[in-house]
VMD Tcl script that builds the backbone (N, CA, C; Angstrom):
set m [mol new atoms 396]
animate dup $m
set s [atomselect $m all]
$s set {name element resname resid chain x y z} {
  {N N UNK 1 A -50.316 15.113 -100.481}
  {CA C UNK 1 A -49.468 15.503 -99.363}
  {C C UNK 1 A -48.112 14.822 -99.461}
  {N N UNK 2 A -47.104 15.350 -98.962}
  {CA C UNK 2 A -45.936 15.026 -99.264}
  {C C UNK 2 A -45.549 15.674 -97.572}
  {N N UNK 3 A -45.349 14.496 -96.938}
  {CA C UNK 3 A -45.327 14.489 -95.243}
  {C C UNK 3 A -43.791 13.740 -95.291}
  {N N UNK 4 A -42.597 14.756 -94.827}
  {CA C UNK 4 A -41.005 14.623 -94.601}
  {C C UNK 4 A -40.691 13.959 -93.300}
  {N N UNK 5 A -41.099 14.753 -92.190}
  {CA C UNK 5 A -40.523 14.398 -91.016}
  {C C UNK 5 A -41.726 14.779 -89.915}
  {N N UNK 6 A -40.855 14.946 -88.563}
  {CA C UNK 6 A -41.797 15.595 -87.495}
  {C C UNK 6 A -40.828 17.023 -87.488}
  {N N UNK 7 A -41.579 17.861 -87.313}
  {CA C UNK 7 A -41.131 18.898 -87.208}
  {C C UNK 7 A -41.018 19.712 -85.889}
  {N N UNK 8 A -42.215 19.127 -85.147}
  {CA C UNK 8 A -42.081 19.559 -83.391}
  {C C UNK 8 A -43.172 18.617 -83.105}
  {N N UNK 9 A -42.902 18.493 -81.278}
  {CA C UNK 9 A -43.389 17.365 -80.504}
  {C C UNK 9 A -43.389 18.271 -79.150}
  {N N UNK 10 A -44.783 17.574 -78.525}
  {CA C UNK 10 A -44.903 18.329 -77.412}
  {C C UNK 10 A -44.727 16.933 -76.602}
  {N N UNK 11 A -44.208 17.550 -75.185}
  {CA C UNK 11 A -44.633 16.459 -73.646}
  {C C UNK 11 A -44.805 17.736 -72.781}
  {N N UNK 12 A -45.795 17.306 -71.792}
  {CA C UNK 12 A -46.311 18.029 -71.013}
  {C C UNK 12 A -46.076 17.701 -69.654}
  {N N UNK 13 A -45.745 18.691 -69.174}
  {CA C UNK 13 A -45.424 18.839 -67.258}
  {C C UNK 13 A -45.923 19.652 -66.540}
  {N N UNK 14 A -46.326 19.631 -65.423}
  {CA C UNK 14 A -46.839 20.431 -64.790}
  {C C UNK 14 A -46.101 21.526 -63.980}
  {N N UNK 15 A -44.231 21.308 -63.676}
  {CA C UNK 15 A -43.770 22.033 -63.720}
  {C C UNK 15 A -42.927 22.615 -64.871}
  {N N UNK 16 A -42.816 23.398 -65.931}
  {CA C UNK 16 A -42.200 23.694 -67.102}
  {C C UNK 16 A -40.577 23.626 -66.548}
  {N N UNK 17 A -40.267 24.568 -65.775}
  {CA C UNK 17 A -39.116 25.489 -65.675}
  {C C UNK 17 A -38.191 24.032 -65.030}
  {N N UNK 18 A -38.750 23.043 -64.454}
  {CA C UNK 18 A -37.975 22.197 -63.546}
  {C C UNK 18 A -37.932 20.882 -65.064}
  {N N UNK 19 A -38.751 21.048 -65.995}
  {CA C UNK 19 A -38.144 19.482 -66.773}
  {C C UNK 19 A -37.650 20.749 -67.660}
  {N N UNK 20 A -38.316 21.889 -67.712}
  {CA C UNK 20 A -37.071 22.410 -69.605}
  {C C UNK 20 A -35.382 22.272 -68.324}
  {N N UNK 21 A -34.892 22.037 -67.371}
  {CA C UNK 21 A -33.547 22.282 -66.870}
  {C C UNK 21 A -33.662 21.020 -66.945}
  {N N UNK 22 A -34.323 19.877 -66.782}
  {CA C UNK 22 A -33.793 18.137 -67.175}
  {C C UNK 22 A -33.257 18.440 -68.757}
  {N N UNK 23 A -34.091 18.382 -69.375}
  {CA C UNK 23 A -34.295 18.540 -71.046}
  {C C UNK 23 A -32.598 19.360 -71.182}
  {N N UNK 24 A -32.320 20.765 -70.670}
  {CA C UNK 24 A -30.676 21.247 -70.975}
  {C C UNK 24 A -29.777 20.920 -70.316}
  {N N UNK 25 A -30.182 20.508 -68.919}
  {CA C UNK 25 A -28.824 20.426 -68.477}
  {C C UNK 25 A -28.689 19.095 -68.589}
  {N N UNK 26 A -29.701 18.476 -68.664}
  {CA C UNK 26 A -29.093 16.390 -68.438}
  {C C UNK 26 A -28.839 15.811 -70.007}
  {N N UNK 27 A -29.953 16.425 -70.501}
  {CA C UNK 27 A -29.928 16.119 -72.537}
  {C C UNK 27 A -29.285 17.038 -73.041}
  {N N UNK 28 A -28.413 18.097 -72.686}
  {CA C UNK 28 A -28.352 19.107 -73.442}
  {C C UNK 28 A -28.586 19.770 -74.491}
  {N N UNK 29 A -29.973 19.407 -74.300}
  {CA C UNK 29 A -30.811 20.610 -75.671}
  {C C UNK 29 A -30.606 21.575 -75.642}
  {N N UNK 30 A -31.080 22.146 -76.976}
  {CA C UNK 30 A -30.400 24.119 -76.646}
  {C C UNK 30 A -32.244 24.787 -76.535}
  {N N UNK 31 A -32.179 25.360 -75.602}
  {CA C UNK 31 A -33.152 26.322 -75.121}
  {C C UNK 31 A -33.383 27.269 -75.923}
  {N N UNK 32 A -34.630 27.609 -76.903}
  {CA C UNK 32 A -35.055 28.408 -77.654}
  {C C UNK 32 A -35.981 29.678 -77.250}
  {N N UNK 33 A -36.658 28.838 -76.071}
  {CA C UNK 33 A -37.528 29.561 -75.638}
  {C C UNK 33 A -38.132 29.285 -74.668}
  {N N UNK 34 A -38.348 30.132 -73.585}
  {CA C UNK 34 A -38.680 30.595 -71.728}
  {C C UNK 34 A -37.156 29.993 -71.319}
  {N N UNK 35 A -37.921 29.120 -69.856}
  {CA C UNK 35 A -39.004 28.233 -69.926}
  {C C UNK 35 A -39.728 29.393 -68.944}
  {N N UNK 36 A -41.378 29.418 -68.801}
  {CA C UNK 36 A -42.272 30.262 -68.197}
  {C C UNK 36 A -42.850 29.502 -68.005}
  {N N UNK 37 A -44.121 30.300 -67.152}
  {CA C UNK 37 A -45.005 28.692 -66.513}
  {C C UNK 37 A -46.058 28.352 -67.582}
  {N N UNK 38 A -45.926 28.788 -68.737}
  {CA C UNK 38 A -46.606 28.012 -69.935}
  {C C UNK 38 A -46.199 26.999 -70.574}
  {N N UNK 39 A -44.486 27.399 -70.881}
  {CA C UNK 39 A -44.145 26.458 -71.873}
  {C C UNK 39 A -42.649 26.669 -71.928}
  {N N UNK 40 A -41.591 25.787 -72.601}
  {CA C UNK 40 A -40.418 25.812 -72.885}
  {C C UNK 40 A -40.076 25.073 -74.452}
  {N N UNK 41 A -39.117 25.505 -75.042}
  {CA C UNK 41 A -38.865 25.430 -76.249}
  {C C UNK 41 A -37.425 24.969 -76.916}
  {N N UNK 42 A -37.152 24.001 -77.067}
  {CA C UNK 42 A -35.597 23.465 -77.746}
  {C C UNK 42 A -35.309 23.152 -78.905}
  {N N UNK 43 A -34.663 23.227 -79.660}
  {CA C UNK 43 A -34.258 23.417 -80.638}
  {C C UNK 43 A -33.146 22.063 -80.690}
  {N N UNK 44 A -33.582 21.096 -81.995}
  {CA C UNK 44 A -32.883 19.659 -82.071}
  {C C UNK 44 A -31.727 19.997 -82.849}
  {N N UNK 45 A -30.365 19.056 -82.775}
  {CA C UNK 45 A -29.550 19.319 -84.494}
  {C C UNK 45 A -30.280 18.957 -85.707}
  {N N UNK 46 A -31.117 18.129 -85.419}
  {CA C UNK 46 A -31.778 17.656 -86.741}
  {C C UNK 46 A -33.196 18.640 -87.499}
  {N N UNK 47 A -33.128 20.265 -86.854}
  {CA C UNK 47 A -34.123 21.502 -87.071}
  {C C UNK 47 A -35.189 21.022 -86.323}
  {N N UNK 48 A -35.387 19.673 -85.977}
  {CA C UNK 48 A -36.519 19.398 -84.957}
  {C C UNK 48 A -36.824 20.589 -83.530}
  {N N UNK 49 A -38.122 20.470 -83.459}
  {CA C UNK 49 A -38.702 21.394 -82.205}
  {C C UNK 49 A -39.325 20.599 -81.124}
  {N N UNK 50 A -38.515 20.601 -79.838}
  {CA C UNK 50 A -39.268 19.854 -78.688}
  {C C UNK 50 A -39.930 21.279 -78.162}
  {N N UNK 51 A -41.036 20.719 -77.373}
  {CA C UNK 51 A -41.921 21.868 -76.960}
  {C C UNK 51 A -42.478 20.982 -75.211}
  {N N UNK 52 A -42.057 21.690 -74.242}
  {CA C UNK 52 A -42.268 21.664 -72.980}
  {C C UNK 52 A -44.026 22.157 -72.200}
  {N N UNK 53 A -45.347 21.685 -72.506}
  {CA C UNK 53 A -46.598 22.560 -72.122}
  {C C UNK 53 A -46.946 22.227 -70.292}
  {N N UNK 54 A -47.259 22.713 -70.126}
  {CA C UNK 54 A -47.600 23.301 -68.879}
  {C C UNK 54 A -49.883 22.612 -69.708}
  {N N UNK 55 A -49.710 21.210 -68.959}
  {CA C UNK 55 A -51.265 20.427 -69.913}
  {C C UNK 55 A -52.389 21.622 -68.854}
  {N N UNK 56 A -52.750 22.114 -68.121}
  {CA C UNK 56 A -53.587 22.394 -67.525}
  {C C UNK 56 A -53.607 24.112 -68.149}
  {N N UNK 57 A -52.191 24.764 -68.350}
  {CA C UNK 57 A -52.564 25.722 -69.185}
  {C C UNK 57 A -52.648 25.855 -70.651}
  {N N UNK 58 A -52.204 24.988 -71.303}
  {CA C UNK 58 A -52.464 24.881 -72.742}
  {C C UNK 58 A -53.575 24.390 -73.137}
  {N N UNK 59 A -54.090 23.631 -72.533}
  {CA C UNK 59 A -55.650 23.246 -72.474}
  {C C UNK 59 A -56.848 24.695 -72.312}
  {N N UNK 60 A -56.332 25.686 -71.740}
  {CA C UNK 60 A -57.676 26.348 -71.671}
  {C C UNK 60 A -57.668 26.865 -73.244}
  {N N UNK 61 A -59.332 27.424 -73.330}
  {CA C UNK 61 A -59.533 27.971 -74.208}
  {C C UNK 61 A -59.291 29.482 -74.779}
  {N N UNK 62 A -59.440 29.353 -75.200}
  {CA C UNK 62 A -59.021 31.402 -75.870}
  {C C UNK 62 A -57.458 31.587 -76.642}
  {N N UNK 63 A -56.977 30.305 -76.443}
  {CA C UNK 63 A -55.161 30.583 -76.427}
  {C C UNK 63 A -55.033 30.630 -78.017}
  {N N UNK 64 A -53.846 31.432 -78.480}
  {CA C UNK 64 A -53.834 31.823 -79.857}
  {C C UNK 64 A -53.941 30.469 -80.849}
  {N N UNK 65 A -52.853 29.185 -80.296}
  {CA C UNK 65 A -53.505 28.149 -80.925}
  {C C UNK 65 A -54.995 27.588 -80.509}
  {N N UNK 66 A -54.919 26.378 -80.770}
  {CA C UNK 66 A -55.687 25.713 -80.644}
  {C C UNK 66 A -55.220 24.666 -79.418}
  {N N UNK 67 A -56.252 24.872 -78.048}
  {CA C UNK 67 A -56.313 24.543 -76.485}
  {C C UNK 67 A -55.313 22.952 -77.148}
  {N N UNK 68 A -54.819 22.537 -76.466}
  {CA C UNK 68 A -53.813 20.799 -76.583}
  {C C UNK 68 A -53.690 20.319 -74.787}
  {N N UNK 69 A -53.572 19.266 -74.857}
  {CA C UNK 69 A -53.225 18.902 -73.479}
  {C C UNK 69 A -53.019 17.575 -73.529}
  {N N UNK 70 A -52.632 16.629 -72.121}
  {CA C UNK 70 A -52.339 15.084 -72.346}
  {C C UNK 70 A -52.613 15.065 -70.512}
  {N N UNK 71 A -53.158 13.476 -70.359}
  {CA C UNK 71 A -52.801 13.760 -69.502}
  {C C UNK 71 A -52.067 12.283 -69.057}
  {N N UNK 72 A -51.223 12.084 -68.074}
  {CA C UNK 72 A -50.305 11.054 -68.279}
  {C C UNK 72 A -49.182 10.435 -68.377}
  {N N UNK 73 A -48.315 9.834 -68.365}
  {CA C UNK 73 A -46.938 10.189 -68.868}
  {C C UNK 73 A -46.959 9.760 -70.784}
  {N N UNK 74 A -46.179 10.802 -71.238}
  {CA C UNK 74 A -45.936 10.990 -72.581}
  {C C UNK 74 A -44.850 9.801 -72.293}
  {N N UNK 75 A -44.706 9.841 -74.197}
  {CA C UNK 75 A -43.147 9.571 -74.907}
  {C C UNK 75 A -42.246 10.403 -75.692}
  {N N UNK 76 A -41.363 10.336 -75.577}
  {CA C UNK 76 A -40.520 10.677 -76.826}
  {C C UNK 76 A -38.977 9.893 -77.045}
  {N N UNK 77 A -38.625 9.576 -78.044}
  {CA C UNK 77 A -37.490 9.029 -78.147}
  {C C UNK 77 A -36.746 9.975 -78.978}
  {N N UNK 78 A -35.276 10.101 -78.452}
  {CA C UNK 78 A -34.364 10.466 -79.281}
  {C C UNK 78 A -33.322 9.935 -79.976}
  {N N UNK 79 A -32.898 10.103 -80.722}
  {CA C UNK 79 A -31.532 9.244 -81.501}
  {C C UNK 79 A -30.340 10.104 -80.880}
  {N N UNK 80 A -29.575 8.989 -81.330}
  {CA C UNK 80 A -28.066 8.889 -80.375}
  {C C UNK 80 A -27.263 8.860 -81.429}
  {N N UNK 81 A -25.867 8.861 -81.256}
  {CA C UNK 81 A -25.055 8.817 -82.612}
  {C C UNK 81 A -24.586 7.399 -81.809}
  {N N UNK 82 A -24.553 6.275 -83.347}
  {CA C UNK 82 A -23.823 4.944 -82.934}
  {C C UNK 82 A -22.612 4.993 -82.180}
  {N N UNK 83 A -23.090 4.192 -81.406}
  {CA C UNK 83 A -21.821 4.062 -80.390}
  {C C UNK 83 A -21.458 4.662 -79.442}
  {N N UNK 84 A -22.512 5.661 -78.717}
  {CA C UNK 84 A -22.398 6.274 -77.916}
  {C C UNK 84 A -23.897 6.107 -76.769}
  {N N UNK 85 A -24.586 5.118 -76.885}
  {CA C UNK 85 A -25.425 4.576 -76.080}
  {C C UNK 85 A -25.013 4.641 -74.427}
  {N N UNK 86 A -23.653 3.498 -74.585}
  {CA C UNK 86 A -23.364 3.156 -73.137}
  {C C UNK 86 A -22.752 4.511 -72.254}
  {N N UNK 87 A -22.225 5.514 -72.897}
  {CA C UNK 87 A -22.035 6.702 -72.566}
  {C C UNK 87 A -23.315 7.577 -71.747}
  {N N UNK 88 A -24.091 7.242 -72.668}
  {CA C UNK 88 A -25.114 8.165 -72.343}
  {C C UNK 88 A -25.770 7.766 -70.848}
  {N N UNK 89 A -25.849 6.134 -71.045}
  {CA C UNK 89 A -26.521 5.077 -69.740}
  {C C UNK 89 A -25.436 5.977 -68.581}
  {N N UNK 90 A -24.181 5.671 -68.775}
  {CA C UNK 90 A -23.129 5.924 -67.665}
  {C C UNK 90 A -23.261 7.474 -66.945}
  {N N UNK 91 A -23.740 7.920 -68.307}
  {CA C UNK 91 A -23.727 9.661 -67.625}
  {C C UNK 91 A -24.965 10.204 -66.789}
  {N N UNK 92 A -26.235 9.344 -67.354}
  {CA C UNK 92 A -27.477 9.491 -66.360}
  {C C UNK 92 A -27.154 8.843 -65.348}
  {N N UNK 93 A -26.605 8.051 -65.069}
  {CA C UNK 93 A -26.600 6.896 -63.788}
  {C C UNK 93 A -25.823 7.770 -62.897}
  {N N UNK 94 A -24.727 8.555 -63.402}
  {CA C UNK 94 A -23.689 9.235 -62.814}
  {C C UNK 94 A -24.582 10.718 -62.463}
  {N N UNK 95 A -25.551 10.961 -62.540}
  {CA C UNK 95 A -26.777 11.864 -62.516}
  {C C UNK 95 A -27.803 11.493 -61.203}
  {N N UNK 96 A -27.498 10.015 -60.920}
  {CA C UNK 96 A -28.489 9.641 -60.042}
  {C C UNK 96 A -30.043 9.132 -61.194}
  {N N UNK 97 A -29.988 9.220 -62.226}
  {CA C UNK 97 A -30.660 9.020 -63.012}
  {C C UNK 97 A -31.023 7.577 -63.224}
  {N N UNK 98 A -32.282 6.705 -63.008}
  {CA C UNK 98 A -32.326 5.335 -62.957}
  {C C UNK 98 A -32.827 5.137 -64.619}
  {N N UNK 99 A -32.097 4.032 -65.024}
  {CA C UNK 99 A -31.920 3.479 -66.193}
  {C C UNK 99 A -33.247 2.473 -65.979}
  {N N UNK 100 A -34.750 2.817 -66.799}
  {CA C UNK 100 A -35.769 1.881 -66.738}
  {C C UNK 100 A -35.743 0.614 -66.909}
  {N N UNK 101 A -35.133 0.801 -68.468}
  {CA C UNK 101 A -35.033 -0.472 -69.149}
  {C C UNK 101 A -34.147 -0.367 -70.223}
  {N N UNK 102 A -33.297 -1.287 -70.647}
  {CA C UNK 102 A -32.358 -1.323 -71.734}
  {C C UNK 102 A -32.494 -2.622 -72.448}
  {N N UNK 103 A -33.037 -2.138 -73.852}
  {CA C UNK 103 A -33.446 -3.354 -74.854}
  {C C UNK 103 A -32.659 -3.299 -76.106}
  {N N UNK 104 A -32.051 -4.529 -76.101}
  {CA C UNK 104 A -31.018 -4.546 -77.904}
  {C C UNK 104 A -32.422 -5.089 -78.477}
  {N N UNK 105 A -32.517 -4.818 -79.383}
  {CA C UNK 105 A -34.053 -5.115 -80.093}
  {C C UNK 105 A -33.215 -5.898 -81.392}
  {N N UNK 106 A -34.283 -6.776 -81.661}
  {CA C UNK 106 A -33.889 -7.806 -82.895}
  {C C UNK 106 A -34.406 -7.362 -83.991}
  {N N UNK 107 A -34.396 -6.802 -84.645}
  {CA C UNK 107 A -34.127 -6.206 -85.817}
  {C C UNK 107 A -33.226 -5.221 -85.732}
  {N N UNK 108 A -32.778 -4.664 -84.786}
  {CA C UNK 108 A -31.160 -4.018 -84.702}
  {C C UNK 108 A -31.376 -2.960 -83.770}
  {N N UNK 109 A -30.690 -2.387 -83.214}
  {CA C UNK 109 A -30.456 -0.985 -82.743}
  {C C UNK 109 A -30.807 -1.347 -81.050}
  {N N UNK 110 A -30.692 -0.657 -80.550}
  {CA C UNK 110 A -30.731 -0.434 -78.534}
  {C C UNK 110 A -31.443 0.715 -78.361}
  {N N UNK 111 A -31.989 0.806 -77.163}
  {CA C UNK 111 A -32.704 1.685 -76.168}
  {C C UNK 111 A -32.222 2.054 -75.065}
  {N N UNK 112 A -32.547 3.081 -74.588}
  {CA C UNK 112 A -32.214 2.842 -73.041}
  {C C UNK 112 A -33.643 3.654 -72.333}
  {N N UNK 113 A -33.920 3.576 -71.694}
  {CA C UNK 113 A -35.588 4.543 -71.243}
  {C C UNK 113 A -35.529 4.937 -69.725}
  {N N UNK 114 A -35.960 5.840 -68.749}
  {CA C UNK 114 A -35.716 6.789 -68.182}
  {C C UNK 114 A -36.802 7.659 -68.378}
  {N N UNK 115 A -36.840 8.494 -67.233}
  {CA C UNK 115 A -37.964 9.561 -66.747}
  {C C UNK 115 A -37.657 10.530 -66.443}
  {N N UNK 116 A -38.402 11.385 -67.117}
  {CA C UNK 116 A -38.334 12.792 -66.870}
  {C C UNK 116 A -38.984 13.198 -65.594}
  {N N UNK 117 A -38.635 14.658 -65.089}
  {CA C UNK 117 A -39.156 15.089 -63.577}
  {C C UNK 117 A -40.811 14.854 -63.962}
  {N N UNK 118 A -41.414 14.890 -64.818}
  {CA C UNK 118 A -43.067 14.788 -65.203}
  {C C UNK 118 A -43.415 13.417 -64.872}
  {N N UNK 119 A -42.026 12.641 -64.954}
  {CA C UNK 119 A -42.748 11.179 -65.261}
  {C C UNK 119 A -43.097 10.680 -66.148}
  {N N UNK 120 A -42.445 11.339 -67.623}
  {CA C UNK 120 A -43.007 11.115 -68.877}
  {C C UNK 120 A -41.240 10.302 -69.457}
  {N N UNK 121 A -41.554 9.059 -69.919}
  {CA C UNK 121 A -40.976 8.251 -70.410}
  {C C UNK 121 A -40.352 9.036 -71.695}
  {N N UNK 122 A -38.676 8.678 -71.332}
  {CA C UNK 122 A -37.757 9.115 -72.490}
  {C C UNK 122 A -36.938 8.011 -72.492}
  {N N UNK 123 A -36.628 8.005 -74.080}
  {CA C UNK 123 A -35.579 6.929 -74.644}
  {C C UNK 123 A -34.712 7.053 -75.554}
  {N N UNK 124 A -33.394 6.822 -75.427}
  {CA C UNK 124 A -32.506 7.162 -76.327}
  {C C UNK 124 A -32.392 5.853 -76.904}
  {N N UNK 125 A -31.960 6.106 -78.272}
  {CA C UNK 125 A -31.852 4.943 -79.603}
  {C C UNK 125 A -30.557 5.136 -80.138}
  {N N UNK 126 A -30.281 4.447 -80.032}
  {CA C UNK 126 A -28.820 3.607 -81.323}
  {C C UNK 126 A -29.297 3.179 -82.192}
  {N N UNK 127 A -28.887 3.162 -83.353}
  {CA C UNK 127 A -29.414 2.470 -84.492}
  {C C UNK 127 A -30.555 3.277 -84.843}
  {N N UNK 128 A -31.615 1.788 -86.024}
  {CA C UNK 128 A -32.309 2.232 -86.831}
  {C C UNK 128 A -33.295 0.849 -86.200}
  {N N UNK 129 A -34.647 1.367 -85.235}
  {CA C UNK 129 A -35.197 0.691 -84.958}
  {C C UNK 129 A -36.690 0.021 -85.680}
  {N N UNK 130 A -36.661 0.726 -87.013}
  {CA C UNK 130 A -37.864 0.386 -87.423}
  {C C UNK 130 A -37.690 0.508 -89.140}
  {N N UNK 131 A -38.015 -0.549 -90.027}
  {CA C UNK 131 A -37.374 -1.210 -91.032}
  {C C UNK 131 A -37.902 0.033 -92.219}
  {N N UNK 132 A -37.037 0.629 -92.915}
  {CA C UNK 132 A -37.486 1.397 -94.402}
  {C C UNK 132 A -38.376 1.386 -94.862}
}
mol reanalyze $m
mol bondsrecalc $m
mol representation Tube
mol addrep $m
């Protein structure tokens, strides 16, 4: 096996249509697909796929994939372009958006972490937080 990257990532909400409008209008992801009360779909610069599930309907059985669900608050972190961290802090805050926690981490790079309408923990990264 010869394993590159992630290619798509799910977090799950119970309302779709109310975090895929966090996800574009506050992150400005680009919307690929719905959002419906199943699921929503964004499209990263980096060809990455975020995927929005609706855990109580992706969980049943019969569905063309294979049933998935979580239950909980998720993660996901995104990368930031250097130097544009404190921007990002300023523009959620200016959102009403509460800033969880902000960590310069010692081996290099920053965080900042924040919640989605699900309650599922998001974090933007500066730098390169985890060694080659």
């Amino acid at each position: 096996m010869a394993i590159r990257g992630v290619y798509e990532t799910v977090m799950y909400a119970a309302d779709v249509p109310a975090a895929a409008t966090f996800y574009a209008d506050v992150l400005g992801l680009r919307l690929v697909d719905g959002p419906d009360e199943l699921a929503a779909g964004f499209r990263l610069d980096d060809r990455g796929v975020l995927l929005i599930f609706d855990p109580s309907r992706a969980s049943r059985p019969g569905r063309p994939v294979p049933s998935h669900g979580a239950s909980g608050a998720g993660h996901i972190a995104f990368s930031v372009e250097d130097g544009t961290l404190d921007v990002c802090a300023e523009t959620l805050r200016g959102r009403g958006i509460e800033i969880e926690r902000e960590i310069e981490w010692d081996r290099g790079g920053r965080s900042i972490y924040f919640r989605d309408p699900a309650g599922n923990s998001v974090e933007l990264v500066e730098g390169d937080l985890w060694p080659a």
